[in-house]
TORTOR-772284 format. One record per residue: residue number from 0; x, y, z of N, C-alpha, C in turn; residue in one letter. Coordinates in nm, 2 decimals, m for minus. Atoms other than C-alpha are relative to their C-alpha. Last residue first. Example, Ala and Ser with C-alpha at 12.3 -4.5 7.8 and 13.67 -1.06 7.14 Angstrom:
BEGIN
   k    n.x    n.y    n.z   ca.x   ca.y   ca.z    c.x    c.y    c.z r
   1  m0.09  m0.11   0.00   1.37  m0.11   0.71  m0.08   0.11   0.08 S
   0   0.09  m0.12   0.00   1.23  m0.45   0.78   0.09   0.12   0.00 A
//
This chain:
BEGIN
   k    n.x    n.y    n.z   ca.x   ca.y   ca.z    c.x    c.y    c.z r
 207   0.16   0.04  m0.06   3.29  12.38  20.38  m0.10   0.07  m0.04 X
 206   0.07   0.08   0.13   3.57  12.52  20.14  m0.09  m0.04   0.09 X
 205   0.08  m0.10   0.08   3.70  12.79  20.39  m0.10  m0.05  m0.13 X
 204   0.11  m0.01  m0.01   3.82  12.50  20.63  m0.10   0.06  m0.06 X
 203   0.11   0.11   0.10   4.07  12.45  20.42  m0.13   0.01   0.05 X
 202   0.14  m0.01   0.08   4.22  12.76  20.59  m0.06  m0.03  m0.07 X
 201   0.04  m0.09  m0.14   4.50  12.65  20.84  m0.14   0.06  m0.03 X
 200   0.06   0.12  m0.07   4.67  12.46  20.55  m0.14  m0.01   0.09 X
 199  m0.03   0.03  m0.07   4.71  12.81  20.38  m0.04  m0.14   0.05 X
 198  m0.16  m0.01   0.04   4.67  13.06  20.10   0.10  m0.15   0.11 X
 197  m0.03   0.09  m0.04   4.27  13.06  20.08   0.11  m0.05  m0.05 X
 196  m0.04   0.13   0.05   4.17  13.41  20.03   0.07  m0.16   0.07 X
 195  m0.13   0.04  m0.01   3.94  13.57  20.25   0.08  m0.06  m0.13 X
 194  m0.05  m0.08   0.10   3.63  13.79  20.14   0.17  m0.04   0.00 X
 193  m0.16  m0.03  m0.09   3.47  13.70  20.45   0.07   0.05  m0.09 X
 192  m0.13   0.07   0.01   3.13  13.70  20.20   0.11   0.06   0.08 X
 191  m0.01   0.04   0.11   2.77  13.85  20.23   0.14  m0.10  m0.02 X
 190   0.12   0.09   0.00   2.77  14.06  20.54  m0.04  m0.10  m0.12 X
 189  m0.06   0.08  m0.14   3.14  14.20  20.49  m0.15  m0.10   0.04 X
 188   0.06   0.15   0.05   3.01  14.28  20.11   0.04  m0.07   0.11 X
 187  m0.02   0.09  m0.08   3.10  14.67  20.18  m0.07  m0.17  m0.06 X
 186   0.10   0.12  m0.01   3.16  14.79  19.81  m0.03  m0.07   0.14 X
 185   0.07   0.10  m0.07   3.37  15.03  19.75  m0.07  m0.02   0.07 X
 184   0.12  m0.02  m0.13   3.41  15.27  19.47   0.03  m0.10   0.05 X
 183   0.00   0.14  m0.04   3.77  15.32  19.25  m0.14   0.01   0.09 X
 182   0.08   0.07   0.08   3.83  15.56  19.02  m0.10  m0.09   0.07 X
 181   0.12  m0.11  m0.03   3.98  15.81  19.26  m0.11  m0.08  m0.14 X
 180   0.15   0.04  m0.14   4.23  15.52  19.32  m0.10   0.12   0.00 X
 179   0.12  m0.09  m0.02   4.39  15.56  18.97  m0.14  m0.01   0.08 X
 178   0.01  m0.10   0.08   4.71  15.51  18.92  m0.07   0.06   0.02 X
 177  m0.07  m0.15  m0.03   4.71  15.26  19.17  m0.02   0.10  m0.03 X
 176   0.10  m0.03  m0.13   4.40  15.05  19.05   0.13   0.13   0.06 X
 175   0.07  m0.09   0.06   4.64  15.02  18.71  m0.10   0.06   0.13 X
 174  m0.06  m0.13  m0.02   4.92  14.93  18.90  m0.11   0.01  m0.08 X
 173  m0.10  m0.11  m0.08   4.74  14.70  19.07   0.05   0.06  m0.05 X
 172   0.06  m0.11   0.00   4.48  14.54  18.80   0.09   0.11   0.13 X
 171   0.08   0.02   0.09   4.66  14.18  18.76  m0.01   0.16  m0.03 X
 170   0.10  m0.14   0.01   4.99  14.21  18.90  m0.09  m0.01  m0.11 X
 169   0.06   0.02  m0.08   5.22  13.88  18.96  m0.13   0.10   0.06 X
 168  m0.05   0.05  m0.07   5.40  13.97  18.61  m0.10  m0.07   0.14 X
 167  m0.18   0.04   0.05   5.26  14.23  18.41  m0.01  m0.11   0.16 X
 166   0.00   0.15  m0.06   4.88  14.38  18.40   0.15  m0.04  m0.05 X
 165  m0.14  m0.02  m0.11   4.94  14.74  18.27   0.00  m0.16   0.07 X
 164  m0.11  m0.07   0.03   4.77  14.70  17.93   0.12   0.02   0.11 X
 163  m0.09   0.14   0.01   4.48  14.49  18.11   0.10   0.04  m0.07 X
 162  m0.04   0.09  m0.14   4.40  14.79  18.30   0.06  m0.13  m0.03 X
 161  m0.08  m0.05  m0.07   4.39  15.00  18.01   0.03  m0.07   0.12 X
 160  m0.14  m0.05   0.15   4.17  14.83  17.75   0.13   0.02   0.14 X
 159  m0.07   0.14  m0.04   3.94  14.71  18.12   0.11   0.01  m0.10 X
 158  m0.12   0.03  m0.07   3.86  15.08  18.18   0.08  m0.07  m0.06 X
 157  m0.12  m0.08   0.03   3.58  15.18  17.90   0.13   0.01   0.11 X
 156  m0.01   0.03   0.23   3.38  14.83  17.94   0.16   0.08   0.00 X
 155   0.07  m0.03   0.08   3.41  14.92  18.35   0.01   0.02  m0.11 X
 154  m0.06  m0.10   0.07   3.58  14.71  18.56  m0.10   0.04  m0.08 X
 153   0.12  m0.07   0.15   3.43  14.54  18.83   0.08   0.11  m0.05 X
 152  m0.03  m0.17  m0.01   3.66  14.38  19.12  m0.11  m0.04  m0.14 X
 151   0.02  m0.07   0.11   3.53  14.08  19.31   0.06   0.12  m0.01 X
 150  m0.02   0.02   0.10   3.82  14.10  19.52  m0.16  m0.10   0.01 X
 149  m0.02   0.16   0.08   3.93  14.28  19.77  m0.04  m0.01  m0.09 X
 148   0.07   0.05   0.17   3.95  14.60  19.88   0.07  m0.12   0.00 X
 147  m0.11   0.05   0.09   3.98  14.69  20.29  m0.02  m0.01  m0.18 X
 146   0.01   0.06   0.12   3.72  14.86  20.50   0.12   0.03  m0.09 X
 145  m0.07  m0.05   0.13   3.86  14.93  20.82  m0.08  m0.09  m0.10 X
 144   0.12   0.00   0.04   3.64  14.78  21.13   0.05   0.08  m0.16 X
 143   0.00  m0.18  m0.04   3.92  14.73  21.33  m0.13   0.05   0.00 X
 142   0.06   0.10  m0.07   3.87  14.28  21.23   0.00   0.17   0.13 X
 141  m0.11   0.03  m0.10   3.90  14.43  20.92  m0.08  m0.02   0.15 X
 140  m0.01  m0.06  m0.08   3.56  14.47  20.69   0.13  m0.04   0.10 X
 139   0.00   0.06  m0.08   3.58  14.38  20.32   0.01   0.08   0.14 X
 138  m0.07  m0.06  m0.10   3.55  14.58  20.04  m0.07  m0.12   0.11 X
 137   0.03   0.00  m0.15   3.41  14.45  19.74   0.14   0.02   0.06 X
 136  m0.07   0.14  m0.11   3.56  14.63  19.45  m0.11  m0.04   0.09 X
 135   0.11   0.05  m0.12   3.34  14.86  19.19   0.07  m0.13   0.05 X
 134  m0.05   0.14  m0.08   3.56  15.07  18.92  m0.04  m0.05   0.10 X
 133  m0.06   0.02  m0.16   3.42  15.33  18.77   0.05  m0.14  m0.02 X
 132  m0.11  m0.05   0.00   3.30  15.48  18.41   0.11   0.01   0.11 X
 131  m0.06  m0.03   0.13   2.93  15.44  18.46   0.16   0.04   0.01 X
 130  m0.01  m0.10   0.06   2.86  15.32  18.81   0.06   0.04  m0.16 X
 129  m0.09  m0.06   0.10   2.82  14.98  18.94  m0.06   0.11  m0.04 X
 128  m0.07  m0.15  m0.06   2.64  14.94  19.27   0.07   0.06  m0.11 X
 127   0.11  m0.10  m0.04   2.39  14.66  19.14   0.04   0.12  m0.01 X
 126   0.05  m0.04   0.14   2.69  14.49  18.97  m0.11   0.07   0.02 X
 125  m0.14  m0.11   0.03   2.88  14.47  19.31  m0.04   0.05  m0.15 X
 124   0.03  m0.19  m0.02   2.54  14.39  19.47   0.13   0.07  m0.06 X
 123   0.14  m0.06   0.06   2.45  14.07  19.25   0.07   0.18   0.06 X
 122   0.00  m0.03   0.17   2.82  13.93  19.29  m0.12   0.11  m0.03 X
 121  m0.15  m0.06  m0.02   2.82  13.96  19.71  m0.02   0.05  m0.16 X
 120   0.03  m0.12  m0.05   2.47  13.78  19.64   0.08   0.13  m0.04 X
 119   0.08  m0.07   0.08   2.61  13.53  19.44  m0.07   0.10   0.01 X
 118   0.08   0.04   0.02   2.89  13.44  19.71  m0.06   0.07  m0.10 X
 117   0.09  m0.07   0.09   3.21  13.46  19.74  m0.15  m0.11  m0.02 X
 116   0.14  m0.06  m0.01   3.34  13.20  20.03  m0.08   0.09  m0.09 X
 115   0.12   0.07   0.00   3.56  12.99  19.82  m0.12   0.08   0.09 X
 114   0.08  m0.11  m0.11   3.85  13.29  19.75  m0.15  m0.12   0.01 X
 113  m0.12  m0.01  m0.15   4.17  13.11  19.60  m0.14   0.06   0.11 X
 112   0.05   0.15   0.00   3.96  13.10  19.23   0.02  m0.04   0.12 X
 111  m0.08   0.13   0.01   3.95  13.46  19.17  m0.01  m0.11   0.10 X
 110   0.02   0.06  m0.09   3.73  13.74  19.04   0.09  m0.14   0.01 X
 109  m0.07   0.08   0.01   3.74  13.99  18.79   0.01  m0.13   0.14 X
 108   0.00   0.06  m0.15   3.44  14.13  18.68   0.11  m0.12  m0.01 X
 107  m0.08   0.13  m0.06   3.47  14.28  18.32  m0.04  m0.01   0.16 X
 106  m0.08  m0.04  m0.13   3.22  14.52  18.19   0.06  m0.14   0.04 X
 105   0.00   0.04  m0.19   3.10  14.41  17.88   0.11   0.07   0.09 X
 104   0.11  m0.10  m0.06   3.11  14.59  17.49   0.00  m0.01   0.14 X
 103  m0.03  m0.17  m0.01   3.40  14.41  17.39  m0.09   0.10   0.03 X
 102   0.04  m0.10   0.10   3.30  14.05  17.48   0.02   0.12  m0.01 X
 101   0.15  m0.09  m0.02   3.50  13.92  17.70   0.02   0.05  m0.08 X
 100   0.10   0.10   0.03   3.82  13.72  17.58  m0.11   0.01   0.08 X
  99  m0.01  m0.02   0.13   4.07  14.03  17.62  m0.11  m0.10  m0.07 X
  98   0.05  m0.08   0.06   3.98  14.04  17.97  m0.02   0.01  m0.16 X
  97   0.09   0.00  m0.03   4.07  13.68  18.04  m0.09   0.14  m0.04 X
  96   0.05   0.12   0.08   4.36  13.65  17.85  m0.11   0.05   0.05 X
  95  m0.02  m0.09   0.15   4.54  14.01  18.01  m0.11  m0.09  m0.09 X
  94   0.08  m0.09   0.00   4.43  13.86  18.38  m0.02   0.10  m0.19 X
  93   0.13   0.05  m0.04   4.61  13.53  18.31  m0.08   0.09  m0.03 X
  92   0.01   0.06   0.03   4.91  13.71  18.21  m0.16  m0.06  m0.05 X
  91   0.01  m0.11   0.04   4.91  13.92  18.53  m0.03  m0.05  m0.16 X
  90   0.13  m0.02  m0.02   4.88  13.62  18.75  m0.02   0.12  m0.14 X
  89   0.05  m0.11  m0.09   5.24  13.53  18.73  m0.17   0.03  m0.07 X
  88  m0.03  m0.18   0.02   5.46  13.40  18.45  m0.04   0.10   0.13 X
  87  m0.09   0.01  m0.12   5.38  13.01  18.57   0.09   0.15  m0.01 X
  86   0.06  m0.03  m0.16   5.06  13.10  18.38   0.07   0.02   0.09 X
  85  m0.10  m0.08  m0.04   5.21  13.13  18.03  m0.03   0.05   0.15 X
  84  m0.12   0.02  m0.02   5.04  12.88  17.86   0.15   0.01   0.06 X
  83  m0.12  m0.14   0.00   4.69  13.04  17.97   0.13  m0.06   0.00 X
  82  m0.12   0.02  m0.05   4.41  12.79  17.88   0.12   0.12  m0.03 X
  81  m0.09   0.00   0.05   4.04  12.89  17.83   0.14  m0.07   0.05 X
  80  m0.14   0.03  m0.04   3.74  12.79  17.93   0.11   0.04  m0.07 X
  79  m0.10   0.03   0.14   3.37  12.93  17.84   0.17   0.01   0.05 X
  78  m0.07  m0.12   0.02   3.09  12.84  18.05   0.11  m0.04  m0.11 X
  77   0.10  m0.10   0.01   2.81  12.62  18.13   0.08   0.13   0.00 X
  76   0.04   0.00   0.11   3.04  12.30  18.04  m0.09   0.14  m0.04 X
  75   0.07  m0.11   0.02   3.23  12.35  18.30  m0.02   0.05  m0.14 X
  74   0.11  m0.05   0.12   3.24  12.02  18.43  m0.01   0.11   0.01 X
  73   0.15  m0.05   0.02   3.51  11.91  18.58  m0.05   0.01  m0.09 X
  72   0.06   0.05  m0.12   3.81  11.67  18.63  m0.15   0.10   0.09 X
  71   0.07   0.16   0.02   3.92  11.63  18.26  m0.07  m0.03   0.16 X
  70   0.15   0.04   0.10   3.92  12.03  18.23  m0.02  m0.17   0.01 X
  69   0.10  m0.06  m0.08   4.13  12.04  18.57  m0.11  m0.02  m0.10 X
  68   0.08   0.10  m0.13   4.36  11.72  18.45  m0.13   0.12   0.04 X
  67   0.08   0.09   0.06   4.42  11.94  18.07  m0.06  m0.11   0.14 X
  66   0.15  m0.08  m0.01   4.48  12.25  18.31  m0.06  m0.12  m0.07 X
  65   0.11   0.15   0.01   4.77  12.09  18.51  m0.18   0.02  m0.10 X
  64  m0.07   0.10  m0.04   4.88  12.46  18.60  m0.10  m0.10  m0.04 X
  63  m0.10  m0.04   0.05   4.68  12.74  18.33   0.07  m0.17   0.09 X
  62  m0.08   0.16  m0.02   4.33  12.73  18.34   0.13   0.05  m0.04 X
  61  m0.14  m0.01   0.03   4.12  13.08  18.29   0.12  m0.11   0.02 X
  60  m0.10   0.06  m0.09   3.77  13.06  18.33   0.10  m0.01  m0.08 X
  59  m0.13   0.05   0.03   3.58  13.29  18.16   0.06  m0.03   0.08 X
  58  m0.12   0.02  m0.11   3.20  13.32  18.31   0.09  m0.02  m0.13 X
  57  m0.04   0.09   0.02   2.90  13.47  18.08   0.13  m0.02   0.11 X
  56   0.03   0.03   0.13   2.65  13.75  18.12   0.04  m0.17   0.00 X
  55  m0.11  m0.05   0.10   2.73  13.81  18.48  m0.07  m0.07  m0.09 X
  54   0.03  m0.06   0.12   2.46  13.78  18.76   0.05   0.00  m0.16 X
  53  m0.03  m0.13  m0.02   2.54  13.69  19.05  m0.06   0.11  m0.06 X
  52   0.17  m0.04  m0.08   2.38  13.29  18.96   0.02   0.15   0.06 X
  51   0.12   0.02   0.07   2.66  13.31  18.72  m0.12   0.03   0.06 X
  50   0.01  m0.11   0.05   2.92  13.40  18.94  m0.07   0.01  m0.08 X
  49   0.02  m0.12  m0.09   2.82  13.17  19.19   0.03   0.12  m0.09 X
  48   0.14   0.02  m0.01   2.84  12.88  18.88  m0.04   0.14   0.11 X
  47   0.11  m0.03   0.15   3.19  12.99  18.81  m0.12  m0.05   0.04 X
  46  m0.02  m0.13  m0.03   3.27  12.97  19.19  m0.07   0.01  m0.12 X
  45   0.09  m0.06  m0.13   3.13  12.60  19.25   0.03   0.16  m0.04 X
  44   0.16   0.02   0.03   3.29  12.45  18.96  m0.07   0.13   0.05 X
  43   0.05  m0.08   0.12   3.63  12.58  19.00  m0.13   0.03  m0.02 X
  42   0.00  m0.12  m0.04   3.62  12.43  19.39  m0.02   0.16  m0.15 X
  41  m0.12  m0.05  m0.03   3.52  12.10  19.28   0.00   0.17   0.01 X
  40  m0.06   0.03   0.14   3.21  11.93  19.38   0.17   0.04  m0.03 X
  39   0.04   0.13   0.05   3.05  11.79  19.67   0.03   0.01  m0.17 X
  38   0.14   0.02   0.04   3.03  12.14  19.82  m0.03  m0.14  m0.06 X
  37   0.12  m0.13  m0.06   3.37  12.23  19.78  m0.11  m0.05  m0.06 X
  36   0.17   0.05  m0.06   3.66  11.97  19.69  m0.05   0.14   0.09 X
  35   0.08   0.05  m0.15   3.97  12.14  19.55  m0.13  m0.03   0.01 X
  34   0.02   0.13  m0.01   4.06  12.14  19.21  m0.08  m0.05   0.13 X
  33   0.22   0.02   0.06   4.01  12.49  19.12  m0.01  m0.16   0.03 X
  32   0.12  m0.06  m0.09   4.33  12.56  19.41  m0.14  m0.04  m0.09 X
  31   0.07  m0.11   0.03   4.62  12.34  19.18  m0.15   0.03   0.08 X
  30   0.01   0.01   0.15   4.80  12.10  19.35  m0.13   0.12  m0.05 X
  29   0.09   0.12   0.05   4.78  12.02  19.69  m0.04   0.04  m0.11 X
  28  m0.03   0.08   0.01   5.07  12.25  19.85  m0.08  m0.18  m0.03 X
  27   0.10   0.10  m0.08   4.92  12.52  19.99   0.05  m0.15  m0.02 X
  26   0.03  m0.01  m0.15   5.18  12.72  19.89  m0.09  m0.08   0.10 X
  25  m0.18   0.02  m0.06   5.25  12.60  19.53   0.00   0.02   0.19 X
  24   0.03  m0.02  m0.14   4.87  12.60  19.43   0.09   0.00   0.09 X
  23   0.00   0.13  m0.07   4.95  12.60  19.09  m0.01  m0.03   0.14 X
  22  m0.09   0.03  m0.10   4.77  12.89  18.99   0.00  m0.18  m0.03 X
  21  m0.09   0.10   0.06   4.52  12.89  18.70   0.15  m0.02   0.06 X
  20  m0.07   0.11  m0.12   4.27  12.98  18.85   0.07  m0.09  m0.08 X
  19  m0.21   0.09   0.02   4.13  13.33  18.73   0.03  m0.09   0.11 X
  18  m0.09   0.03  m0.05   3.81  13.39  18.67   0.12  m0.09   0.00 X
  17  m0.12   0.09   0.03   3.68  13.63  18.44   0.04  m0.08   0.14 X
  16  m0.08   0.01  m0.12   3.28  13.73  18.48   0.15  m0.09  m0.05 X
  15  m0.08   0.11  m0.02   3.15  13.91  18.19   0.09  m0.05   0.11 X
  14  m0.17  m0.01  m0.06   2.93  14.19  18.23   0.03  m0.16  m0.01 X
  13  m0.08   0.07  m0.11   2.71  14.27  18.03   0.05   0.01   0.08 X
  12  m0.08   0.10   0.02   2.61  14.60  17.79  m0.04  m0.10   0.11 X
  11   0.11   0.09   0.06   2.27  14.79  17.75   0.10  m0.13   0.07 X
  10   0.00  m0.01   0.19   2.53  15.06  17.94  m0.15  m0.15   0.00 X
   9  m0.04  m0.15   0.07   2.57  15.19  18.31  m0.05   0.00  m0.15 X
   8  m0.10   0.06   0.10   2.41  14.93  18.53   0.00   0.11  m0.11 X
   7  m0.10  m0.05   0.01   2.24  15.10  18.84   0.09  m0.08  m0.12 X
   6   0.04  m0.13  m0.03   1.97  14.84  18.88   0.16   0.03  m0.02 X
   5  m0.07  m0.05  m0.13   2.04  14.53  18.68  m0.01   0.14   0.04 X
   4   0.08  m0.07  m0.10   1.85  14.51  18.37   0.03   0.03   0.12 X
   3   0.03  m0.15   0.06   2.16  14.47  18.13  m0.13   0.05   0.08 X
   2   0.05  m0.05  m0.13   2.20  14.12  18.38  m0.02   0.16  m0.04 X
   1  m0.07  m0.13  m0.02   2.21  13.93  18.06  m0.05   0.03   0.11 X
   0  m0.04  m0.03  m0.14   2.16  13.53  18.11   0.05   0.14   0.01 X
//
């Protein structure tokens, strides 16, 4: 499943998709977000497979709240799971696990669990647009018309050392994306995915 043919892809390498869901869903308040129903399955499911059919080499899922009920209440047998014992630390954590388990050659793609509309599309063009030695967000469009960054992000092989080095606390790739916004391209994917996350009662609907 390499996507090393992908137009515009910098190296022979991958890309490995990490996502992260190993929130406890504390705000929404129904237990951890990969659980949720989408599609007739659960909400983990459904994204690791979208980032597969995108493109990416391989998916890492990242488990951290209730993770032994999330692996007993899917199947993601077509990928590779881990568990982050140190989840309720903050996102940052998670993001450190996840890079560091891709392969060391791959571009990371980081992508998370809270966002049910991503699609495989969305995925295909953030790895089409990659450039050697960048960083490739989608960008979303405000309701202004501002393009924003969101999330897929795409790190590049020679980034992800240093982005997962600064990851701390509730900060996956922010202060490294800080540091160095002249790294950064984006990505409109406003025709492809809303690009929302789903933080709220008010947006269950985003799993339909």
């Amino acid at each position: 499943m390499s996507d090393s043919g992908a137009p515009g892809h910098s190296r022979a390498a991958g890309t490995t998709a990490v996502l992260l869901a190993a929130g406890a869903g504390t705000r929404l308040g129904l237990g951890p977000k990969a659980l949720l129903p989408s599609r007739g399955r659960t909400l983990v499911e459904v994204l690791a497979d979208v980032l597969l059919a995108g493109g990416c080499r391989e998916v890492v899922a990242v488990l951290g709240a209730d993770a032994a009920a999330v692996r007993a209440g899917t199947d993601l047998s077509r990928h590779r799971v881990i568990d982050n014992p140190d989840w309720a630390g903050g996102m940052g954590s998670s993001f450190r696990l996840g890079v560091t388990a891709a392969a060391p050659e791959d571009h990371v793609l980081i992508a998370l669990v809270d966002q049910p509309g991503l699609t495989a599309a969305a995925v295909a063009r953030l790895l089409a647009s990659h450039r050697p030695g960048r960083v490739t967000a989608a960008g979303y469009r405000s309701a202004e018309g501002k393009l924003r960054r969101g999330h897929p992000l795409l790190l590049d092989a020679g980034l992800r050392a240093e982005a997962a080095e600064t990851a701390a606390g509730d900060a996956g790739a922010r202060f490294f994306l800080q540091a160095h916004p002249e790294l950064i391209d984006l990505v409109d994917c406003s025709d492809l995915s809303g690009g929302e996350d789903l933080d709220t009662p008010g947006q269950l609907h985003l799993l339909d």
